[in-house]
Backbone and ligand atoms as CSV (ligand in chain L), in Angstrom:
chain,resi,resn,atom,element,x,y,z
A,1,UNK,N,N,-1.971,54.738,-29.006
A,1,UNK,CA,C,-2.581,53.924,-27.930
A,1,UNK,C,C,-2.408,52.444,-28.270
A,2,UNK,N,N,-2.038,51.585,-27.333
A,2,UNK,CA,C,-1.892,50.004,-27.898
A,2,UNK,C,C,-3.096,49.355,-27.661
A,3,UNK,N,N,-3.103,48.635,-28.291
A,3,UNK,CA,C,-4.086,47.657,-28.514
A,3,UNK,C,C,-4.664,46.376,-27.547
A,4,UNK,N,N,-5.698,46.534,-26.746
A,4,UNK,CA,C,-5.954,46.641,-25.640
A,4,UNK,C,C,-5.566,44.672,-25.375
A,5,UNK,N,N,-4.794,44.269,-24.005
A,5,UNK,CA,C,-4.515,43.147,-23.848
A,5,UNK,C,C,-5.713,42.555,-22.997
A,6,UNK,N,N,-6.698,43.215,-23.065
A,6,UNK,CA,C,-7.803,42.300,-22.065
A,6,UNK,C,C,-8.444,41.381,-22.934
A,7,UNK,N,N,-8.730,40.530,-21.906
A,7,UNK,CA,C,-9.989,39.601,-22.400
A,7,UNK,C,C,-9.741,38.534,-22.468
A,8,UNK,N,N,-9.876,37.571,-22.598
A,8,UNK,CA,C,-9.529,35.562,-22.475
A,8,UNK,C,C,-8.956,35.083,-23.696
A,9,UNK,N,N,-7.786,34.775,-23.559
A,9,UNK,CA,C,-6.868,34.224,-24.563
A,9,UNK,C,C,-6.746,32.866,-24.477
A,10,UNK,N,N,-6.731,32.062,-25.675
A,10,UNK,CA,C,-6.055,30.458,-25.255
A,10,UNK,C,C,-4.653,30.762,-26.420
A,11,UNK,N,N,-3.997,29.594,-25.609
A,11,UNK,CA,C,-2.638,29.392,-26.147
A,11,UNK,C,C,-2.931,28.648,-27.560
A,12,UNK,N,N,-1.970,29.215,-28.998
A,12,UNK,CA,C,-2.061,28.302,-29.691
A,12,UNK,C,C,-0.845,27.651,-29.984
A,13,UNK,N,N,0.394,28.459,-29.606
A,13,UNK,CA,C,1.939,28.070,-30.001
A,13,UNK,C,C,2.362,28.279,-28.556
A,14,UNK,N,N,3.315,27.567,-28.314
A,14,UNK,CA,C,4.552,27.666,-27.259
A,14,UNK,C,C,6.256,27.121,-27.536
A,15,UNK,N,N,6.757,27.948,-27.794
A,15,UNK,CA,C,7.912,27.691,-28.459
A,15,UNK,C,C,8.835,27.573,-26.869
A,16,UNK,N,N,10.012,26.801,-26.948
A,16,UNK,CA,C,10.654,26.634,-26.076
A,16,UNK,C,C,10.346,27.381,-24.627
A,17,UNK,N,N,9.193,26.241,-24.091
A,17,UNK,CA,C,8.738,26.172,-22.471
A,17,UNK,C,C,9.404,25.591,-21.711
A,18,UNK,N,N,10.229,24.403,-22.487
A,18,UNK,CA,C,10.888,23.147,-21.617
A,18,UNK,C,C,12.197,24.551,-21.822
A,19,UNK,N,N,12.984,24.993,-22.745
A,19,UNK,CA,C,14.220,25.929,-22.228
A,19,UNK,C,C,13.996,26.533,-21.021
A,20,UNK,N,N,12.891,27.691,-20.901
A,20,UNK,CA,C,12.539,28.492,-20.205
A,20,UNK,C,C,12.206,28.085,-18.651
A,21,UNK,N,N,12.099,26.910,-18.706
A,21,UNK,CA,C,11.571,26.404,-17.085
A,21,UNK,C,C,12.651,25.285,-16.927
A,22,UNK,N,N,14.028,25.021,-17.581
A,22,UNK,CA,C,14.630,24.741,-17.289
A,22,UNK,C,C,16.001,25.694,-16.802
A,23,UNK,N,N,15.853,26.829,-17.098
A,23,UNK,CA,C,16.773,27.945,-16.961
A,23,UNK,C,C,16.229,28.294,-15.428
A,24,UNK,N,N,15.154,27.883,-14.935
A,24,UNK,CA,C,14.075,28.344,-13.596
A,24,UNK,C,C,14.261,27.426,-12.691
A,25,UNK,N,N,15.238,25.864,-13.159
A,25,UNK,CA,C,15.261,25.062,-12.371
A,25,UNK,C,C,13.633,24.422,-11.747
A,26,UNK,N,N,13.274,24.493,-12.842
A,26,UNK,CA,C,11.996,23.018,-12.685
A,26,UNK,C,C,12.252,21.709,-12.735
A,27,UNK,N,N,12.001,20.919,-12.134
A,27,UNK,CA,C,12.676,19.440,-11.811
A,27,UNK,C,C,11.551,18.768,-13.394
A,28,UNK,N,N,12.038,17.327,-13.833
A,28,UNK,CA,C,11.054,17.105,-14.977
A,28,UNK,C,C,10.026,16.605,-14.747
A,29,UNK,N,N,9.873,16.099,-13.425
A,29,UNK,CA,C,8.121,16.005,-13.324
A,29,UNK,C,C,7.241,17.176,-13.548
A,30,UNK,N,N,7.496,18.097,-13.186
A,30,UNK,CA,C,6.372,19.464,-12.913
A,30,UNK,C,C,6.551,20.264,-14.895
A,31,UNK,N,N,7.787,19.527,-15.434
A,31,UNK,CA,C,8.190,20.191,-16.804
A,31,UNK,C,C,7.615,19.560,-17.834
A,32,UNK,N,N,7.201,18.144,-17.236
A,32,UNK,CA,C,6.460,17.231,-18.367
A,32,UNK,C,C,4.671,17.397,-18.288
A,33,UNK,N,N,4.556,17.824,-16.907
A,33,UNK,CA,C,3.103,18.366,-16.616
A,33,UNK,C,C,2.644,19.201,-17.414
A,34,UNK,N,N,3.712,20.168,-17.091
A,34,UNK,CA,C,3.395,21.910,-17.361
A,34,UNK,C,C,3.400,21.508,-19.182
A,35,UNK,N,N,4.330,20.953,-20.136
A,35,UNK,CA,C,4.578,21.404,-20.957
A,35,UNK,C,C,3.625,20.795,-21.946
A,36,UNK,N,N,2.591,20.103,-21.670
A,36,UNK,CA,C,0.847,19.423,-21.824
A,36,UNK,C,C,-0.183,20.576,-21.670
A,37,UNK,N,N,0.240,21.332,-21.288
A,37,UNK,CA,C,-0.894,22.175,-20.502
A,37,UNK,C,C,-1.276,23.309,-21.548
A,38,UNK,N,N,-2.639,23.585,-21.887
A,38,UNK,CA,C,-3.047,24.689,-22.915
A,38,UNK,C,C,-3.382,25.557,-21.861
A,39,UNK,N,N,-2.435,26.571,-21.564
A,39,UNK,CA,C,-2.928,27.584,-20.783
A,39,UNK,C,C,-3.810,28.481,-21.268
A,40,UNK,N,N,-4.044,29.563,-20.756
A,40,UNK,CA,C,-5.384,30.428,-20.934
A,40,UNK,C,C,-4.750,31.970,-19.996
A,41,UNK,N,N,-4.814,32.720,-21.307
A,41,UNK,CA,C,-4.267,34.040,-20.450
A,41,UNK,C,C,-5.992,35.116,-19.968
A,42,UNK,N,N,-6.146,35.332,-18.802
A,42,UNK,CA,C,-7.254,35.987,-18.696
A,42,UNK,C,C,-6.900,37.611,-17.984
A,43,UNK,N,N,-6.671,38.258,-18.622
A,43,UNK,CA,C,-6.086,39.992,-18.437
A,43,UNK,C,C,-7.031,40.937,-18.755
A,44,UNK,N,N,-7.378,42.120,-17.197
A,44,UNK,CA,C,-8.315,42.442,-16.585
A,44,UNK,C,C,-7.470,43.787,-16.396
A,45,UNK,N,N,-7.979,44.976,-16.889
A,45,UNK,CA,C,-7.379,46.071,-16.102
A,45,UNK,C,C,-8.631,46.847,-15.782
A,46,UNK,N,N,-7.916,47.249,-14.361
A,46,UNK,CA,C,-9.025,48.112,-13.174
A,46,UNK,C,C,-8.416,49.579,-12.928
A,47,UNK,N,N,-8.723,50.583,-13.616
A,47,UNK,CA,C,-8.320,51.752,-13.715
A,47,UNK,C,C,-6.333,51.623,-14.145
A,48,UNK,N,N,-5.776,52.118,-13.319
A,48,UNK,CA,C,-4.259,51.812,-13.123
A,48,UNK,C,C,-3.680,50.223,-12.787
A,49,UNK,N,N,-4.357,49.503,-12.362
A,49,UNK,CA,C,-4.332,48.088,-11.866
A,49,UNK,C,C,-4.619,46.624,-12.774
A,50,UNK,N,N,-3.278,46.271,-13.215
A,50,UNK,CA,C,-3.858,45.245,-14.165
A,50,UNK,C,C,-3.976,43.918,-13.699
A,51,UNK,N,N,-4.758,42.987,-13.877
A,51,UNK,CA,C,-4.376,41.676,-13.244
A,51,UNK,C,C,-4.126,40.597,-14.293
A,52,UNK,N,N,-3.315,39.533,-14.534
A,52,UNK,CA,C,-2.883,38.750,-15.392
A,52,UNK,C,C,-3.252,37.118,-14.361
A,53,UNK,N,N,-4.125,37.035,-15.340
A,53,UNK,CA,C,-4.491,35.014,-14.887
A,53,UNK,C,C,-3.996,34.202,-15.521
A,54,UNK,N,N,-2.852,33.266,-15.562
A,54,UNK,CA,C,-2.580,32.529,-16.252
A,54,UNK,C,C,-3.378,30.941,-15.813
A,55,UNK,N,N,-4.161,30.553,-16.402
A,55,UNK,CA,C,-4.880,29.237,-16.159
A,55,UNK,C,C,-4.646,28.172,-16.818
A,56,UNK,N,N,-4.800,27.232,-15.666
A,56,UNK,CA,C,-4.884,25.882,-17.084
A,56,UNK,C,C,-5.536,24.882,-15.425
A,57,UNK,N,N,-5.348,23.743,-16.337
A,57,UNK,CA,C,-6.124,22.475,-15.588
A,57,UNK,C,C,-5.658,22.504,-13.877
A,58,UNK,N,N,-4.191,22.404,-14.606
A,58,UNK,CA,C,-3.334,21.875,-13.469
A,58,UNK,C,C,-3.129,23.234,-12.079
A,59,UNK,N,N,-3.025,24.002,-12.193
A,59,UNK,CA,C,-2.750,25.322,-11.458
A,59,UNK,C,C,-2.757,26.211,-12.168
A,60,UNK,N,N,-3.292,27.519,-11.727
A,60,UNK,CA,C,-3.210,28.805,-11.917
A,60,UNK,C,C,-2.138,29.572,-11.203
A,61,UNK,N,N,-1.905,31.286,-11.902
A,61,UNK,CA,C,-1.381,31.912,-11.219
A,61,UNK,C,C,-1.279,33.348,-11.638
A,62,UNK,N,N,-1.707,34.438,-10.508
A,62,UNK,CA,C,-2.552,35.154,-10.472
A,62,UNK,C,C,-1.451,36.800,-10.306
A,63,UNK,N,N,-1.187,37.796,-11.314
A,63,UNK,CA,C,-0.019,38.634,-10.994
A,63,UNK,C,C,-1.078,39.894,-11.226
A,64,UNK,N,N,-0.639,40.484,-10.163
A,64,UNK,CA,C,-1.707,41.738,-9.858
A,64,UNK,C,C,-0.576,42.725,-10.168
A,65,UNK,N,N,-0.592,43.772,-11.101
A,65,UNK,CA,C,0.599,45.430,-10.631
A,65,UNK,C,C,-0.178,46.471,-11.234
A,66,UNK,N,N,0.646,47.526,-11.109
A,66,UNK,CA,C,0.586,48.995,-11.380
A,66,UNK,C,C,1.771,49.104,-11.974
A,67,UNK,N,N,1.268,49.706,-13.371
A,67,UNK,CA,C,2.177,50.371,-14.225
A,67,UNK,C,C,3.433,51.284,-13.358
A,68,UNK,N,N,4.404,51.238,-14.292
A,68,UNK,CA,C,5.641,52.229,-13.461
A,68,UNK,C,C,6.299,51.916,-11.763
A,69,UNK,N,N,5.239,50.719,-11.424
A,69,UNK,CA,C,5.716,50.769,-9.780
A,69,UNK,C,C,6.390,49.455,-9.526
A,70,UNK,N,N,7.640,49.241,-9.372
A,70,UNK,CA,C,8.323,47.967,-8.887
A,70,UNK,C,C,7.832,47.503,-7.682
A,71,UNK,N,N,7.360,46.108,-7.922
A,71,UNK,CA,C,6.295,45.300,-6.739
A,71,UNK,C,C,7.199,44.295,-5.916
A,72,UNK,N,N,6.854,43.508,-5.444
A,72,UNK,CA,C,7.363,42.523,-4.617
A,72,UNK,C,C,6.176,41.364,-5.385
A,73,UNK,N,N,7.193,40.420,-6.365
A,73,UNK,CA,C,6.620,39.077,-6.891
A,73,UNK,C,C,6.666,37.935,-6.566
A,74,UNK,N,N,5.465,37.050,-5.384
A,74,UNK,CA,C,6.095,35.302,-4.921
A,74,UNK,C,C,5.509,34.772,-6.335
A,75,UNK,N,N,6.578,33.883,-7.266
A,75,UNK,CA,C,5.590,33.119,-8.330
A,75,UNK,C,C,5.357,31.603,-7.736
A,76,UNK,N,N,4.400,32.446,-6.864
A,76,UNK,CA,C,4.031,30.934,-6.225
A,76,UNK,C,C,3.406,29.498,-7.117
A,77,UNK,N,N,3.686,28.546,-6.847
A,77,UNK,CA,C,3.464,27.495,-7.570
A,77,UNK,C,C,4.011,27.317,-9.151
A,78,UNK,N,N,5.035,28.058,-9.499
A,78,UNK,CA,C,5.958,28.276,-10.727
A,78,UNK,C,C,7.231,27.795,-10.004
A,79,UNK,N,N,8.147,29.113,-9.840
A,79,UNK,CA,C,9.374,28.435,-9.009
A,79,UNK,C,C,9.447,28.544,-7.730
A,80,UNK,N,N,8.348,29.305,-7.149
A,80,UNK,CA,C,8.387,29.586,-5.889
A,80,UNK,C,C,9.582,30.539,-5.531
A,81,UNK,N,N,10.381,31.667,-6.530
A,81,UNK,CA,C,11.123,32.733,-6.123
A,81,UNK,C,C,10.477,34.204,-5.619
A,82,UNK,N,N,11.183,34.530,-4.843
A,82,UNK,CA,C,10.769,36.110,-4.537
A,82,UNK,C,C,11.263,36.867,-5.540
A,83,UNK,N,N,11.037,37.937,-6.763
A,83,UNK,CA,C,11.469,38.987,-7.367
A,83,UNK,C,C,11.134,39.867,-7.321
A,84,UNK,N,N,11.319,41.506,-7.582
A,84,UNK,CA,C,11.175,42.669,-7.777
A,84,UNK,C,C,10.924,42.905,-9.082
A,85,UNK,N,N,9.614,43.018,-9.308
A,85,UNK,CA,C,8.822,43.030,-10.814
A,85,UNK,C,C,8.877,44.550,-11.104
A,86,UNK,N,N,8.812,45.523,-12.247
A,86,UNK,CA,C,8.274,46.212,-12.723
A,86,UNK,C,C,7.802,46.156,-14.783
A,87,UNK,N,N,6.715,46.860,-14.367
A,87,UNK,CA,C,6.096,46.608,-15.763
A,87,UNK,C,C,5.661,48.024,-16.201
A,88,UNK,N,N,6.194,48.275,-17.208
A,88,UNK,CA,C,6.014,49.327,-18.697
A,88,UNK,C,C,5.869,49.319,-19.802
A,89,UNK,N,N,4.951,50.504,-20.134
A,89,UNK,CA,C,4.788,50.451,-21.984
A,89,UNK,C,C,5.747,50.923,-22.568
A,90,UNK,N,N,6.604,49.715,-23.640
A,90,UNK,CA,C,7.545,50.361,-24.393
A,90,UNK,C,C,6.930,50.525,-25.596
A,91,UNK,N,N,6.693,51.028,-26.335
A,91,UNK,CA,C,6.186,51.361,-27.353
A,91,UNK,C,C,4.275,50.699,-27.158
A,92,UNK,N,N,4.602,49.461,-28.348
A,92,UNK,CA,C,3.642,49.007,-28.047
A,92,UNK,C,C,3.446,47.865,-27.460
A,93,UNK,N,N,4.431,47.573,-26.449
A,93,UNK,CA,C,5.083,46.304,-26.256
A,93,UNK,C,C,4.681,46.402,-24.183
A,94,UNK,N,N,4.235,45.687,-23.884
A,94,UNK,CA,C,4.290,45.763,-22.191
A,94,UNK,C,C,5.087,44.900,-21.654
A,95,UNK,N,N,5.914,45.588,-20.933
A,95,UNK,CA,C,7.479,45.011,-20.916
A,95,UNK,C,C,7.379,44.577,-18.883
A,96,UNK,N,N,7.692,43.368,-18.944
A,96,UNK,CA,C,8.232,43.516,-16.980
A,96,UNK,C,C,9.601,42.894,-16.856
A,97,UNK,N,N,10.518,43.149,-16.250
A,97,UNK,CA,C,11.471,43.080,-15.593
A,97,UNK,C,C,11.190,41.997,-14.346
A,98,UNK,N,N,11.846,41.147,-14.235
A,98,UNK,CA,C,11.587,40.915,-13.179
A,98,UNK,C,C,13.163,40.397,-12.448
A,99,UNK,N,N,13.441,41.140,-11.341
A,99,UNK,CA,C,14.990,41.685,-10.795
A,99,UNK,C,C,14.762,40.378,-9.485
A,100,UNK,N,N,15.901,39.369,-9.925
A,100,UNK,CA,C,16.338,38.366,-8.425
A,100,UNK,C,C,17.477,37.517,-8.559
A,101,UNK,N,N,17.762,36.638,-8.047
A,101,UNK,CA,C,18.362,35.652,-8.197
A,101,UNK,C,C,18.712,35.215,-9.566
A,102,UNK,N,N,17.686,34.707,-10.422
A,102,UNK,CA,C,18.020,34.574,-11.751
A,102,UNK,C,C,18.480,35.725,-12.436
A,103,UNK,N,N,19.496,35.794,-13.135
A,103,UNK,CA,C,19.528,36.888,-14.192
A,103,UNK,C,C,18.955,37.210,-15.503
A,104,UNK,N,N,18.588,37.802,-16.227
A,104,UNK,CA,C,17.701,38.091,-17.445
A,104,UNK,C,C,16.723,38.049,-17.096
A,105,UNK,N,N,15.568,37.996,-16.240
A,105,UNK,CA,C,14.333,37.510,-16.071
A,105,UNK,C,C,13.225,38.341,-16.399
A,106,UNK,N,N,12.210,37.902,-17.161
A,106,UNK,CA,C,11.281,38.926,-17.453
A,106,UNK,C,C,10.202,38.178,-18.357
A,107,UNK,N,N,9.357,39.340,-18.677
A,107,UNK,CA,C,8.765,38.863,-20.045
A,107,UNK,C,C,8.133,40.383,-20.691
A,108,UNK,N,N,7.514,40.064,-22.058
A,108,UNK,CA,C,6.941,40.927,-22.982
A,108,UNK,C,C,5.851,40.642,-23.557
A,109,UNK,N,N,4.388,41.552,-23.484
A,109,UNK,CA,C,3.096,40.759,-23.897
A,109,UNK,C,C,2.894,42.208,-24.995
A,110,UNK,N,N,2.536,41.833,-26.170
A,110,UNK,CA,C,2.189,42.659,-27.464
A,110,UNK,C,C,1.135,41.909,-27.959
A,111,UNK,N,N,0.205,42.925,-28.758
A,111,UNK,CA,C,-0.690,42.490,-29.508
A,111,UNK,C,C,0.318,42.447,-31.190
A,112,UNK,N,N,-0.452,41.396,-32.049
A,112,UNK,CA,C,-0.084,41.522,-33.135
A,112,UNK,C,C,-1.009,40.627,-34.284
A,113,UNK,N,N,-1.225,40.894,-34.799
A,113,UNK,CA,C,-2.412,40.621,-36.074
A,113,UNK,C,C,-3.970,39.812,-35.413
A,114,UNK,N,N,-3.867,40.437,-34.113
A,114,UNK,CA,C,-5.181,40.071,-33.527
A,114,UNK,C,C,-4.914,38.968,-32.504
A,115,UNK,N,N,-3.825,38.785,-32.278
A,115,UNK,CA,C,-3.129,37.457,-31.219
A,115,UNK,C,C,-1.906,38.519,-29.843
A,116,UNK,N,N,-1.920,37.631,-28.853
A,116,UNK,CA,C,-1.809,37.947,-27.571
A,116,UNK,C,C,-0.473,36.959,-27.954
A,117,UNK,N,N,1.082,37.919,-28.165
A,117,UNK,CA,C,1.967,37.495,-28.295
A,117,UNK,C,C,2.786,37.740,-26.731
A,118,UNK,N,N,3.441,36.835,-26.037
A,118,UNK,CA,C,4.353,36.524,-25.068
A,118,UNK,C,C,5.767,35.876,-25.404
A,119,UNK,N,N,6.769,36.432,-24.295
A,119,UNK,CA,C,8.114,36.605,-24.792
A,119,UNK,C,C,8.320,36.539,-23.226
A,120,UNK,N,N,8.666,34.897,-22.715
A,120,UNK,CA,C,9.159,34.555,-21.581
A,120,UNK,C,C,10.738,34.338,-21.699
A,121,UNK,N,N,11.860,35.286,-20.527
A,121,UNK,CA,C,12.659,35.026,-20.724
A,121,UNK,C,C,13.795,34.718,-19.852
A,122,UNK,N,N,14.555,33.669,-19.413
A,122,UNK,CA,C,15.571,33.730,-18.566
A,122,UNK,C,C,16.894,33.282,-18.646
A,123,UNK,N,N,17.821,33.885,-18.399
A,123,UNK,CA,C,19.238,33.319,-18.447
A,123,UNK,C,C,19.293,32.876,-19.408
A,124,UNK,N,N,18.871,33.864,-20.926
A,124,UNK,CA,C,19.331,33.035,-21.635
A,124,UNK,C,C,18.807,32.172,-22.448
A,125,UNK,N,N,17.468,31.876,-22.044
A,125,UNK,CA,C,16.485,31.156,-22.347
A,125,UNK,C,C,15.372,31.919,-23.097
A,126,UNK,N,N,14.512,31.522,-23.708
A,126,UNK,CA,C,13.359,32.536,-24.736
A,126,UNK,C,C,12.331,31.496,-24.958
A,127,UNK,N,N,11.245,31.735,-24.629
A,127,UNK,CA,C,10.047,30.801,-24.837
A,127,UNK,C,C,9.048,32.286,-25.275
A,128,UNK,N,N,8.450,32.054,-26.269
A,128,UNK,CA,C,7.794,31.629,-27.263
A,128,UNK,C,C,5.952,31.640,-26.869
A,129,UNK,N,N,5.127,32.589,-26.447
A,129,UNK,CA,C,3.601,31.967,-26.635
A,129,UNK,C,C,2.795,32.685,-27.597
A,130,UNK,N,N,1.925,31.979,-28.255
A,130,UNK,CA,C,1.248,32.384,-28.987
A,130,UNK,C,C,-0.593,32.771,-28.290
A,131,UNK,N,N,-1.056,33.397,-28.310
A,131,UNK,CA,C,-2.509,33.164,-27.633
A,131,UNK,C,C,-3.652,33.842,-28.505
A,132,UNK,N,N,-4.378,33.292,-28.995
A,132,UNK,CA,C,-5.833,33.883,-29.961
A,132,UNK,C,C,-6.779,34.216,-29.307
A,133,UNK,N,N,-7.743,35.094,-29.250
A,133,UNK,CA,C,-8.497,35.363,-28.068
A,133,UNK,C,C,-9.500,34.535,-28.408
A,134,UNK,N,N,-10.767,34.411,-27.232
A,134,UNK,CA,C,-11.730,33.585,-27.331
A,134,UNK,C,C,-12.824,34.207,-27.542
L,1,YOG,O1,O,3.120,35.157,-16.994
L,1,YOG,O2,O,5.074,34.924,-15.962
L,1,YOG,O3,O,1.632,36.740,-18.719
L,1,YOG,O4,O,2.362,36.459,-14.634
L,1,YOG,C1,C,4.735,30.125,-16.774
L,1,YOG,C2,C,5.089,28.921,-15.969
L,1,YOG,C3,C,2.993,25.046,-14.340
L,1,YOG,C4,C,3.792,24.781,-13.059
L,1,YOG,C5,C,3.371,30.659,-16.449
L,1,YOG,C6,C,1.791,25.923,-14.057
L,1,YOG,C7,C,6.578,28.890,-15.682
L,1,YOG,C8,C,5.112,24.112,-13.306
L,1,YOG,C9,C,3.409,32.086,-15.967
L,1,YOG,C10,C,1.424,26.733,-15.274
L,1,YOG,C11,C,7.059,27.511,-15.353
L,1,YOG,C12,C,6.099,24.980,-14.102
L,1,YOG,C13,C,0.155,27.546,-15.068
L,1,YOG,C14,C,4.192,32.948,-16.907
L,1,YOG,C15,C,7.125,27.228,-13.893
L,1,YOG,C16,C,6.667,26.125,-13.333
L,1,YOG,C17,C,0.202,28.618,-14.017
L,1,YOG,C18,C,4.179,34.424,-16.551
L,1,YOG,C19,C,3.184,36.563,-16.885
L,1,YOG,C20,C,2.866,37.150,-18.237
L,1,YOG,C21,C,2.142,37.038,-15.854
């Protein structure tokens, strides 16, 4: 059984954010904003239904799914793309896909020595979060 991802995380590391949201085509105003920002992961699961809050000062953004079921994703106020998300447990690793326009796109959230590890990735690009819970 993995090791449960709920509960309120703050960021303590972010390794290449400026790669990752430049592979997303973020212009550098919104990249010099964003890359200031101590986000806050807040992850909630409701039977089969998980919800992922990513918070910070500046904007939030709010990804609701179901295990095993490819969704329809707007990352509104990120890049503003439409994708075809799905998310699974690979081992102990919760893996999403996310299928569009960009190629490689996805990410990976694992627990590991008591920290809420993230693995944002696109075209190529690999960013890096670290999160300690609160
Ligand atoms: O999380 O996919 O936990 O959805 C990454 C931002 C900054 C806006 C955050 C707002 C990507 C300008 C979501 C930041 C950069 C920069 C706070 C990452 C795009 C725009 C919302 C993510 C998954 C996994 C769940």
């Amino acid at each position: 059984m993995p090791a449960s991802i709920c509960g309120t995380w703050e960021m303590i590391s972010n390794v290449n954010f400026e790669g990752y949201m430049m592979a997303l085509g973020i212009g550098p105003y919104l990249r010099k904003i964003a890359l200031r920002l101590k986000l806050k992961k807040v992850i909630e699961q409701h039977g089969d239904l998980y919800v992922i809050k990513t918070v910070s000062t500046f904007r939030n953004y709010t990804f609701s799914f179901k295990l095993n079921q490819e969704i329809e994703e707007f990352t509104q106020g990120l890049d503003n793309r439409h994708v075809k998300s799905l998310v699974t447990w690979e081992g102990n690793k919760l893996v999403c896909v996310q299928t569009g326009e960009k190629k490689n796109r996805g990410w990976t959230h694992w627990i590991e020595d008591d920290k809420l590890h993230l693995e944002l990735y696109c075209e190529g690009e690999l960013c890096r979060q670290v999160f300690k819970k609160k």
